[in-house]
Backbone as a printed PyTorch tensor [residue, N CA C, xyz], in Angstrom:
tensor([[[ 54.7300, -41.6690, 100.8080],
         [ 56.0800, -41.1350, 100.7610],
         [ 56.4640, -40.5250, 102.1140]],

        [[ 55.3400, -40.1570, 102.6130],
         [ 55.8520, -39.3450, 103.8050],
         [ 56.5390, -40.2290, 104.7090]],

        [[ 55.1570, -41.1060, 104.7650],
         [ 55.5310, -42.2300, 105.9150],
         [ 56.7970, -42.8450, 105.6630]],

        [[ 56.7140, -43.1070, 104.4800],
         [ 58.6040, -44.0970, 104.5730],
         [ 59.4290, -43.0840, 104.9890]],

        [[ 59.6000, -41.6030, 104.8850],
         [ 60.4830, -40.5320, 105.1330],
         [ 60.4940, -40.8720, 106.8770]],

        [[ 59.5440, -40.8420, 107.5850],
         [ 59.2030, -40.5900, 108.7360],
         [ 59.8630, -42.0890, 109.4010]],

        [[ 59.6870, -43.1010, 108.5620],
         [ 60.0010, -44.4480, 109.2620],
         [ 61.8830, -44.2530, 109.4250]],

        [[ 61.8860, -43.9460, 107.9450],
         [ 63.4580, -43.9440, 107.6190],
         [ 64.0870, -43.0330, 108.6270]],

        [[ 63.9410, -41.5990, 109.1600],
         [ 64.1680, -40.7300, 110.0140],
         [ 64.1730, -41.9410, 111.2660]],

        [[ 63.2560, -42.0050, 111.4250],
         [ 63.0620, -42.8680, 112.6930],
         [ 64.0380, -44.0820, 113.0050]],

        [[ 64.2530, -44.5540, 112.0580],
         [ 65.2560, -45.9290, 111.8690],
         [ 66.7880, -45.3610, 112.1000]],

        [[ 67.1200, -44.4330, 111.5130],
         [ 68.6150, -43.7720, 111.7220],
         [ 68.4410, -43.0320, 112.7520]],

        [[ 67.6340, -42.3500, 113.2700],
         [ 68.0750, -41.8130, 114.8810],
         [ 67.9440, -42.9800, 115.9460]],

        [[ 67.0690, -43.9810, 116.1970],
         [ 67.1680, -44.6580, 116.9890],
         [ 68.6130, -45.4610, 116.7340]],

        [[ 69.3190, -46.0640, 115.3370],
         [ 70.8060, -46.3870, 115.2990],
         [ 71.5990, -45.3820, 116.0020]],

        [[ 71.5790, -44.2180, 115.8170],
         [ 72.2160, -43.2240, 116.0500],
         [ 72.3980, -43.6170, 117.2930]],

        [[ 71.3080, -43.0720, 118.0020],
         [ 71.1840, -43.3410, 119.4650],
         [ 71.7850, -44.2720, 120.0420]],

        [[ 71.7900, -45.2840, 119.7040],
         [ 71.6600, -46.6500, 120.2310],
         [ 73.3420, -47.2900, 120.2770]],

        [[ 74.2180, -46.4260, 119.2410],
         [ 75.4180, -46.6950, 119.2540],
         [ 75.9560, -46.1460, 120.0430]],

        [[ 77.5890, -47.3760, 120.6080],
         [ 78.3110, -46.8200, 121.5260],
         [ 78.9770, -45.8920, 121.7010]],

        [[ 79.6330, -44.7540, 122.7500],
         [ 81.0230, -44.1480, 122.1760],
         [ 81.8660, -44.4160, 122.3510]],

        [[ 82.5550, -43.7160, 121.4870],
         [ 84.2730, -44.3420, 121.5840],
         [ 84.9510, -43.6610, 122.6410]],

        [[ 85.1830, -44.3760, 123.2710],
         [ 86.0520, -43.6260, 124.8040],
         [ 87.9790, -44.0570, 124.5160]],

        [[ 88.5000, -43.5250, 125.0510],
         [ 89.8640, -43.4090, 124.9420],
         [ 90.5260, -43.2220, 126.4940]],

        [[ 91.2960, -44.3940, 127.2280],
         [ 91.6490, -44.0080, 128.2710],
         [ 93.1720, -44.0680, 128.4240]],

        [[ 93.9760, -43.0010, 128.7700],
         [ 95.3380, -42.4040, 128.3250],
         [ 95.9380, -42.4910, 129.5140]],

        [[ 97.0710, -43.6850, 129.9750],
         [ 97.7560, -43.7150, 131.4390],
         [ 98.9630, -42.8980, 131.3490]],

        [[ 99.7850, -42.9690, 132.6470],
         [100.7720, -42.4420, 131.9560],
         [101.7610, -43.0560, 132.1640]],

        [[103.2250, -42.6440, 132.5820],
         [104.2040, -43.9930, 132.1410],
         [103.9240, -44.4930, 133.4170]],

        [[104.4550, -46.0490, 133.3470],
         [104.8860, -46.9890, 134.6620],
         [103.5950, -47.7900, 134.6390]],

        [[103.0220, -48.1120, 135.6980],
         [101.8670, -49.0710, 136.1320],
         [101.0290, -48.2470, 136.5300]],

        [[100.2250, -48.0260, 135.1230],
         [ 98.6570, -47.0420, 135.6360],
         [ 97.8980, -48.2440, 135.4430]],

        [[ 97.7900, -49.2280, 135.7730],
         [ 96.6250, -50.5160, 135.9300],
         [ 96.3980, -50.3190, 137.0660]],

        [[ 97.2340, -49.5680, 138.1490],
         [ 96.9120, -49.6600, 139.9120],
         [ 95.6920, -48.9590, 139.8630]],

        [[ 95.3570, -47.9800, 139.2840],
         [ 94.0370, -46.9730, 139.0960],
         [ 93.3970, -46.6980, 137.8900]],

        [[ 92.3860, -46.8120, 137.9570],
         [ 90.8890, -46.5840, 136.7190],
         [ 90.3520, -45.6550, 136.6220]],

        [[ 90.2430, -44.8950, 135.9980],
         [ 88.8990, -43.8480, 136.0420],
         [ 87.9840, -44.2190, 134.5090]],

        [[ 86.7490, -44.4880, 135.0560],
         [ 85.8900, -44.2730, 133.9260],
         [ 84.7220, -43.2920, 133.8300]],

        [[ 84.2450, -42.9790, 133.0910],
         [ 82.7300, -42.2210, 132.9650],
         [ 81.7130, -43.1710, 132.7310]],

        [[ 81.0060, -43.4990, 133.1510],
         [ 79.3280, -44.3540, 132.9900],
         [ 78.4520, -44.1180, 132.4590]],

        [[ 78.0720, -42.6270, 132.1990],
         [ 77.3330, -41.7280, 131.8640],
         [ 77.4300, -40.3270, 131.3380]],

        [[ 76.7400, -39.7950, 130.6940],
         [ 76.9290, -38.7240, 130.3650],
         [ 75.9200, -37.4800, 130.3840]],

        [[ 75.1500, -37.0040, 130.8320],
         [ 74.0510, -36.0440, 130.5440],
         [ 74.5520, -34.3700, 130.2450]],

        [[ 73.9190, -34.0430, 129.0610],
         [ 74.3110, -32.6270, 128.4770],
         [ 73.3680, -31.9820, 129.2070]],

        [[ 73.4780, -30.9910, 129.8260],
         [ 72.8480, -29.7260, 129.8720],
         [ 73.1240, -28.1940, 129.7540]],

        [[ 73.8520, -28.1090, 128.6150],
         [ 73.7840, -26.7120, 128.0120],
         [ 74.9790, -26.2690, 128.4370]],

        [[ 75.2170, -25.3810, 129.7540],
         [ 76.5340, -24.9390, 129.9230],
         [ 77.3480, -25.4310, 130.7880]],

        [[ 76.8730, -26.9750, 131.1030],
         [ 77.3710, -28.0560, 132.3350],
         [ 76.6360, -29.2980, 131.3440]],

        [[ 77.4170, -30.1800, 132.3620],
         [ 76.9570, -31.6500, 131.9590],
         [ 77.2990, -32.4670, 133.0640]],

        [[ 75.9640, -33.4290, 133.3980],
         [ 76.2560, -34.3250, 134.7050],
         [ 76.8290, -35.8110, 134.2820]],

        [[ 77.5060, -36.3580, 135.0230],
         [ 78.1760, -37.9710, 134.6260],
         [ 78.3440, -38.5300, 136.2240]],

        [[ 78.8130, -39.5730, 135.7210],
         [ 78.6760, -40.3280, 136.5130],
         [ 80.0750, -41.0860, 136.7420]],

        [[ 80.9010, -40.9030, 137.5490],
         [ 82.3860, -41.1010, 137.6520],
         [ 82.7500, -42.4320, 138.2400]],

        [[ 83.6010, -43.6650, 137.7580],
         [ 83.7900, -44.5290, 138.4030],
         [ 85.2520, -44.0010, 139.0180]],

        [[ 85.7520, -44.6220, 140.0160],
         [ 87.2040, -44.9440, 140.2780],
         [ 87.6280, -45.9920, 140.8470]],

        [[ 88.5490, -46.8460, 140.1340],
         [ 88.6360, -48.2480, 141.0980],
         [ 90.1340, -48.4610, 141.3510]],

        [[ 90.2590, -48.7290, 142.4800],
         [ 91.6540, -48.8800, 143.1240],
         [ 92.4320, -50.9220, 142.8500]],

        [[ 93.3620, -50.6360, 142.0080],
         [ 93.8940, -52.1740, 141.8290],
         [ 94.5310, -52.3890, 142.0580]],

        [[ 95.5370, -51.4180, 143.3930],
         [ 96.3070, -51.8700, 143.8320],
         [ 95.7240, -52.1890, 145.2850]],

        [[ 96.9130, -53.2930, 146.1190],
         [ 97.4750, -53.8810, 147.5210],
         [ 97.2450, -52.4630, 148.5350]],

        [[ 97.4950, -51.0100, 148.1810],
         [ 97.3870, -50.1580, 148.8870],
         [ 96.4350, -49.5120, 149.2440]],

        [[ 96.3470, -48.3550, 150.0930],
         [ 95.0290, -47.3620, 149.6360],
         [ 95.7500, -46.6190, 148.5270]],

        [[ 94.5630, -45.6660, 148.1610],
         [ 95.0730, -44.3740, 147.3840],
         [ 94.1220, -43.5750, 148.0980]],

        [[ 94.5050, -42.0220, 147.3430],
         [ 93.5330, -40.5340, 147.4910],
         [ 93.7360, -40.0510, 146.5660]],

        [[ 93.0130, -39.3490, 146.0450],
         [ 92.4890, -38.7490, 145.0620],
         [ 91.4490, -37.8770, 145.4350]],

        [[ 92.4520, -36.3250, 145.6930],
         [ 91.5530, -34.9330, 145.7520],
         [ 90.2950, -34.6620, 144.5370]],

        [[ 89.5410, -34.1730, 144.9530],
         [ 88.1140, -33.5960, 143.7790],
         [ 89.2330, -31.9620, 142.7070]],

        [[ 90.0350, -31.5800, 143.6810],
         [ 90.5200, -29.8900, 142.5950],
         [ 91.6510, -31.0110, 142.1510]],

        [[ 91.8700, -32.2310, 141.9930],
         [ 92.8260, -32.5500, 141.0440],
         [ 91.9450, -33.7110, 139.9320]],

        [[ 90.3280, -33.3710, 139.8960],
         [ 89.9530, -34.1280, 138.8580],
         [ 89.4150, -32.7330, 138.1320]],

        [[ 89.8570, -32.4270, 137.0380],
         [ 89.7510, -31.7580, 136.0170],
         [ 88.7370, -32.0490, 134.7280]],

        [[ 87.6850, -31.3100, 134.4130],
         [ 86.8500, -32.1970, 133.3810],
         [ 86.7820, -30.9190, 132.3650]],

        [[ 86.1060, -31.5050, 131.1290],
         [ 87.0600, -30.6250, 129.8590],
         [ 85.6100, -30.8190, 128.6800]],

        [[ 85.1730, -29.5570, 127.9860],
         [ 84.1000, -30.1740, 126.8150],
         [ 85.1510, -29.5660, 125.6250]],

        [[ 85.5050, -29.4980, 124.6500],
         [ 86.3920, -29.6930, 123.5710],
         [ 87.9280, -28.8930, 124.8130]],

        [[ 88.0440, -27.7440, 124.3780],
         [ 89.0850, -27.2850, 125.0440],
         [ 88.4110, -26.9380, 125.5150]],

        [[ 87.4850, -26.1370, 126.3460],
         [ 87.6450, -25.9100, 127.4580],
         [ 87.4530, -26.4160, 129.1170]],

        [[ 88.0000, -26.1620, 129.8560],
         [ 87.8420, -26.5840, 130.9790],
         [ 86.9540, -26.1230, 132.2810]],

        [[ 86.5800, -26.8960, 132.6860],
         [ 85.4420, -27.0750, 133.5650],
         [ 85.5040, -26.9770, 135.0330]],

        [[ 84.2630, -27.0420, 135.8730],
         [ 84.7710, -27.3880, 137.4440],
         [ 83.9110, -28.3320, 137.9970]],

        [[ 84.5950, -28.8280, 138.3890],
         [ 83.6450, -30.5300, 138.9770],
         [ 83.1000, -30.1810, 140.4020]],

        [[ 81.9940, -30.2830, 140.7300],
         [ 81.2180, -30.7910, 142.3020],
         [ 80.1740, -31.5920, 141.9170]],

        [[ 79.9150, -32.2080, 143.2710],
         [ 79.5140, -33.6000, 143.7720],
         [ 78.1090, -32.7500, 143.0570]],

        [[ 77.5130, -33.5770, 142.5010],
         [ 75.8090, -33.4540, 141.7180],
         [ 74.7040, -33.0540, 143.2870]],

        [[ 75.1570, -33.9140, 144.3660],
         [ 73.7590, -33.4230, 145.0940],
         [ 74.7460, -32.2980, 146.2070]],

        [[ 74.1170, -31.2330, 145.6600],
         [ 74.4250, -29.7280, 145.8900],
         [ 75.7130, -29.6360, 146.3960]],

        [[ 76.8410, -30.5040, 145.8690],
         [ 78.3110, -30.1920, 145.9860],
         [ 78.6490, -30.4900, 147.4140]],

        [[ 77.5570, -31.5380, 147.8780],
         [ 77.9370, -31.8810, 149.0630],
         [ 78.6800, -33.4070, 148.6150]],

        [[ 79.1400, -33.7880, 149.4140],
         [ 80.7030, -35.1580, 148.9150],
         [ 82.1500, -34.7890, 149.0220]],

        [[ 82.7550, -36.1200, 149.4570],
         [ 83.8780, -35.8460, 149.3460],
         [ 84.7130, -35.1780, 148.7130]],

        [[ 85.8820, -34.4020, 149.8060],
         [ 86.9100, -33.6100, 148.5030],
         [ 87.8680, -34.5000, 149.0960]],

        [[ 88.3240, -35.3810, 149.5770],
         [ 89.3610, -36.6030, 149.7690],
         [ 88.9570, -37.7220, 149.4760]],

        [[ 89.0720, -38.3040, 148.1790],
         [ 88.5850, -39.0660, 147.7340],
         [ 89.4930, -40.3320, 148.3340]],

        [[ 88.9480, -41.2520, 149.0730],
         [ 89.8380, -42.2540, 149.6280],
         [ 89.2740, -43.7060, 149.2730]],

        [[ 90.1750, -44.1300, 148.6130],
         [ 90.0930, -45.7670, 148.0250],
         [ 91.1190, -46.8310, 148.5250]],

        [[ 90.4600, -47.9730, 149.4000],
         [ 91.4860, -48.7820, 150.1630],
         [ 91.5330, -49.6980, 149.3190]],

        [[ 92.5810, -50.6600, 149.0900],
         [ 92.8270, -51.4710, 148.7520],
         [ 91.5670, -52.7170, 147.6990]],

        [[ 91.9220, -52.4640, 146.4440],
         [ 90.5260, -52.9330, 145.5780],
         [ 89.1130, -52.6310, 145.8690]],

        [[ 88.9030, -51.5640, 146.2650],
         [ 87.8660, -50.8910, 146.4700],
         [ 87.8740, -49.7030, 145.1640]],

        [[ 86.5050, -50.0780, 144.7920],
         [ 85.7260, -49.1090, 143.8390],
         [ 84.5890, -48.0360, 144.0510]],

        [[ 84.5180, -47.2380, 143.8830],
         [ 84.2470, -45.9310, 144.2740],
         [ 83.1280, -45.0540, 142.7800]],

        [[ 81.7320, -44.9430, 142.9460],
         [ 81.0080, -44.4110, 141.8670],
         [ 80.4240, -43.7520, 142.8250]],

        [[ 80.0130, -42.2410, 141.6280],
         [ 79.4600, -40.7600, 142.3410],
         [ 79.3210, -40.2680, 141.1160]],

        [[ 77.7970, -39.0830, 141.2270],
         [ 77.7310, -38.6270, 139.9750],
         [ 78.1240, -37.1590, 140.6220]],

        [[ 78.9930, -36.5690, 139.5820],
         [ 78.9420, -34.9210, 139.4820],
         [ 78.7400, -34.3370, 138.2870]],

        [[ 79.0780, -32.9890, 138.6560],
         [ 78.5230, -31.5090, 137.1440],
         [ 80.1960, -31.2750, 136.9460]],

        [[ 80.3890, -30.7240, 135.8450],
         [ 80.6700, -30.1200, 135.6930],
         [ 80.2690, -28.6070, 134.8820]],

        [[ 80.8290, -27.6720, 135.4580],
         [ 79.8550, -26.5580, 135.1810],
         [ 80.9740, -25.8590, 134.1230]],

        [[ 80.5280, -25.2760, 132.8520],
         [ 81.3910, -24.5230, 131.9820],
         [ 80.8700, -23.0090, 131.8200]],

        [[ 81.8900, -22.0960, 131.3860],
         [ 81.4760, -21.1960, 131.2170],
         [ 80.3500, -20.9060, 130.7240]],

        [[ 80.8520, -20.9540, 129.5330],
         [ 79.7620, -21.1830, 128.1670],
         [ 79.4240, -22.5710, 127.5300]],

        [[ 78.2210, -22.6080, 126.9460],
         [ 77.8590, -23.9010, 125.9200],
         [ 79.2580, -24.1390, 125.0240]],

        [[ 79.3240, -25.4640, 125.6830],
         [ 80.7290, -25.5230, 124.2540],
         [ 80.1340, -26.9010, 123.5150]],

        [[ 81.0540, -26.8920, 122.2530],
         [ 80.9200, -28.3760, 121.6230],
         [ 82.3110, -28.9280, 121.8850]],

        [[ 82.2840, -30.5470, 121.4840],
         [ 83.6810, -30.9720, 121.6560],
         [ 83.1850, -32.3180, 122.0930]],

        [[ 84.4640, -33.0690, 122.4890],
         [ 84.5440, -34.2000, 123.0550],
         [ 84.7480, -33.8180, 124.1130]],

        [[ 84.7710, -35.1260, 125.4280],
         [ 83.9090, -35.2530, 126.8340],
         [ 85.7490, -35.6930, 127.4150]],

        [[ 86.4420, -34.6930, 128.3310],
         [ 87.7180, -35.2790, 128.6510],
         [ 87.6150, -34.8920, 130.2390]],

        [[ 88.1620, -36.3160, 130.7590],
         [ 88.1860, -36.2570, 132.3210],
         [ 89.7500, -36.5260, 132.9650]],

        [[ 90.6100, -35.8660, 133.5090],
         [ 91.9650, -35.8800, 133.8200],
         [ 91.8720, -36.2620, 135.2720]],

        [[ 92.7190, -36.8720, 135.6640],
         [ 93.2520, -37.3560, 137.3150],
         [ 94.7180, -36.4270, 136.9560]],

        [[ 94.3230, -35.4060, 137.6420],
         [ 96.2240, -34.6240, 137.7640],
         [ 96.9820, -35.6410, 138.7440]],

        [[ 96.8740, -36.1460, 140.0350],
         [ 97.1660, -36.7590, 140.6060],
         [ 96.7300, -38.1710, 141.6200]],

        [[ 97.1800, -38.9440, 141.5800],
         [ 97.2280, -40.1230, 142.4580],
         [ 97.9160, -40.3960, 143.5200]],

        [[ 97.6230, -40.4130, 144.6600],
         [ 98.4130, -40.1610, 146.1740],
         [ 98.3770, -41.6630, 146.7920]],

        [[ 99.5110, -42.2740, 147.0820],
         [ 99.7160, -43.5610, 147.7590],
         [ 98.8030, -42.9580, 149.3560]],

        [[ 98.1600, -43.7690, 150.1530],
         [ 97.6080, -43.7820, 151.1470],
         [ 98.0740, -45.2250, 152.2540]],

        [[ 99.3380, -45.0980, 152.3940],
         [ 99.4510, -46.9190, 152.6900],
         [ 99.2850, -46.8450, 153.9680]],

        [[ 99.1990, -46.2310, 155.2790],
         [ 98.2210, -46.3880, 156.2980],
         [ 96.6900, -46.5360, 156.3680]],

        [[ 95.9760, -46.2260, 154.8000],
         [ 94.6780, -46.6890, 154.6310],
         [ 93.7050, -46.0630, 155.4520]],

        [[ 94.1490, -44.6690, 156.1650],
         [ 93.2430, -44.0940, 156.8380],
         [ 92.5040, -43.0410, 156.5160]],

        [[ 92.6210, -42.9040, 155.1970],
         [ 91.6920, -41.7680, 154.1830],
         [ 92.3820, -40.3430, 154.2110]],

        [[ 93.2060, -40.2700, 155.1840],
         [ 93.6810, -38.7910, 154.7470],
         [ 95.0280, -38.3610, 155.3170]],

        [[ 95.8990, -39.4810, 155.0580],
         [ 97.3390, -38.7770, 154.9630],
         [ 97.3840, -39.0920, 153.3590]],

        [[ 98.4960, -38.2190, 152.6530],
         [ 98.9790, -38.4740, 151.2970],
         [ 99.7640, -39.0780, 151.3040]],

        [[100.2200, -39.7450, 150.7660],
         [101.9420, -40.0490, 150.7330],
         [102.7400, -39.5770, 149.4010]],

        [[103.6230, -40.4830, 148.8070],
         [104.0370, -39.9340, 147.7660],
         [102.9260, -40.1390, 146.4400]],

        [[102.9780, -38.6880, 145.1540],
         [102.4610, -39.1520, 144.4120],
         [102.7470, -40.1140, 143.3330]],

        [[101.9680, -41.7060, 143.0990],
         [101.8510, -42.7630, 142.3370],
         [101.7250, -42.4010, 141.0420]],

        [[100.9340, -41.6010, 140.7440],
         [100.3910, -41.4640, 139.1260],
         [100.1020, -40.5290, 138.9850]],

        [[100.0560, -39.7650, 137.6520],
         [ 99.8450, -38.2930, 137.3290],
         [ 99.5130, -38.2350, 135.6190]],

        [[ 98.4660, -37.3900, 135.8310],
         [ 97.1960, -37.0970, 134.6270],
         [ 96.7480, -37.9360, 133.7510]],

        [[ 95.9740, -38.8350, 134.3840],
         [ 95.5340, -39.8450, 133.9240],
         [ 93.9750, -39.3950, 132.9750]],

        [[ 94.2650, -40.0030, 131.6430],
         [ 92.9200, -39.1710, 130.7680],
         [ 91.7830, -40.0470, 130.6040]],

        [[ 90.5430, -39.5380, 130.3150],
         [ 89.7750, -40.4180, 130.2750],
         [ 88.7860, -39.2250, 128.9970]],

        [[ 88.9570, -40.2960, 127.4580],
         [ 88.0580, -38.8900, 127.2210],
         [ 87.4030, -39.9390, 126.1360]],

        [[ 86.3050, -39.2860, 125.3750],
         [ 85.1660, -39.8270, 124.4540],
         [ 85.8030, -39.0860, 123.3560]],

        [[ 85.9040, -39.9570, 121.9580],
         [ 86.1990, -39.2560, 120.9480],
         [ 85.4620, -39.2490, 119.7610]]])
């Protein structure tokens, strides 16, 4: 009896495990296909959690995309993002023309929270000289990316 208890345990956490999550990615009006954000990964650690951030540029232009305008979130509350190896990395995030862009960071929370996993782009900055750090006008604004 035990053993079937122990197999059966064993059989539903490895399903458990093994299933996908449901991610939800929220544009906002007009043509948010020009920009992507996904998460790749996820690692919990207690009052932070590390991931692994894609961003891919689909438009003809550059873009930028500041680090204090990516916002990350565990149920409500909100978080602060730096670059995973000791917050050294870009804070002008610059993407030329169909160029894709992966980096892992933390976000660090106050406290242990529960919740779902939400990642916001407050803003998207046209870059059409392509030289990583003029802005131009902003393209897109709060773009969501969350696990539900």
């Amino acid at each position: 009896m035990k053993k079937t208890c122990l197999a059966l345990t064993t059989l539903i956490l490895l399903i458990s495990c093994a299933s996908k999550k449901n991610t939800t990615h929220i544009g906002p009006k007009g043509d948010f296909n020009i920009f992507v954000v996904d998460v790749l990964w996820i690692k919990e650690k207690g009052k932070k959690y590390d991931f692994r951030i894609k961003l891919a540029n689909n438009s003809g232009t550059g873009l930028i995309v500041m680090l204090n305008d990516l916002n990350c979130f565990k149920g409500e509350t909100m978080g602060e993002i730096s670059h995973a190896f000791f917050g050294a990395g870009e804070r002008t995030i610059d993407l030329k023309a169909r160029e894709v862009k992966e980096f892992n960071a933390i976000c660090k929370l106050r406290e242990k929270e529960k919740g779902s996993y939400k990642l916001i782009v407050r803003r998207v900055f046209e870059n059409p000289s392509e030289d990583g750090k003029t802005k131009g006008k902003v393209l897109l604004k709060d773009i969501i990316w969350q696990v539900q």
